[in-house]
C-alpha positions in Angstrom: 96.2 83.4 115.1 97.6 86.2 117.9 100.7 85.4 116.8 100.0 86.0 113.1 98.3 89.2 113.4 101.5 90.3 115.7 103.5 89.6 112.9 101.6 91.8 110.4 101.4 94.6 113.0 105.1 94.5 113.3 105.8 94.2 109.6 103.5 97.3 109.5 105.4 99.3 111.8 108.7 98.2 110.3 107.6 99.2 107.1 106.6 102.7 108.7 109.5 103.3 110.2 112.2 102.2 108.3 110.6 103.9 105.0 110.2 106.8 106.8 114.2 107.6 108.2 114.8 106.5 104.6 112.5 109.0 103.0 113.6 111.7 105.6 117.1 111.3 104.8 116.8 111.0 101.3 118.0 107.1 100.9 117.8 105.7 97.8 115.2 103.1 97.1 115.8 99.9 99.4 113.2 97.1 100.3 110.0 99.7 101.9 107.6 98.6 99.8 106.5 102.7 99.5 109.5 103.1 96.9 108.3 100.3 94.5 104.6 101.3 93.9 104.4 104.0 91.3 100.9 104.7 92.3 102.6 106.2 95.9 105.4 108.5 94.1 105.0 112.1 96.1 103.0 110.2 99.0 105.7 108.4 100.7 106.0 110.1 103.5 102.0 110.4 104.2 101.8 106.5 103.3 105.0 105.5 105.9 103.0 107.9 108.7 99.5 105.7 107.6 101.8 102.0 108.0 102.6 103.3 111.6 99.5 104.1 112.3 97.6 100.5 110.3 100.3 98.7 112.6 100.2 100.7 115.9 96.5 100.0 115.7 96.2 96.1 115.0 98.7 96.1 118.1 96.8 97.3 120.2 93.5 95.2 119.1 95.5 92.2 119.5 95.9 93.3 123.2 92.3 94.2 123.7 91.6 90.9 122.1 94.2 88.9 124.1 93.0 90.7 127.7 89.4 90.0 127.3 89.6 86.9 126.3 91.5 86.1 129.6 89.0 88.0 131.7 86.5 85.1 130.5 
């Protein structure tokens, strides 16, 4: 299950970050999942800051999950 929830995390942050340089640097649209939603046209950069942040924060519950778990 760890191992799962990593992968979201990462696909998160991935998401984040790769959709952000591309919005910053005015790509053209590519696989961020930002440029395909109409519902998020004129929020992309606010939404790519927001899939750092979802990711960056199931990360670190994973690792508070992981650690106590091993203190038991």
């Amino acid at each position: 299950m760890k191992e799962i929830i990593s992968g979201l995390s990462l696909l998160f942050i991935i998401q984040g970050v790769g959709g952000l340089i591309n919005h910053l640097t005015n790509g053209g649209k590519s696989w961020f999942l930002v440029n395909y939603i109409d519902a998020f046209q004129g929020l992309e950069i606010v939404l790519d800051i927001v899939f750092i942040a979802v990711g960056g924060i199931i990360a670190l519950a994973t690792r508070k999950i992981t650690s106590s778990k091993s203190d038991k």
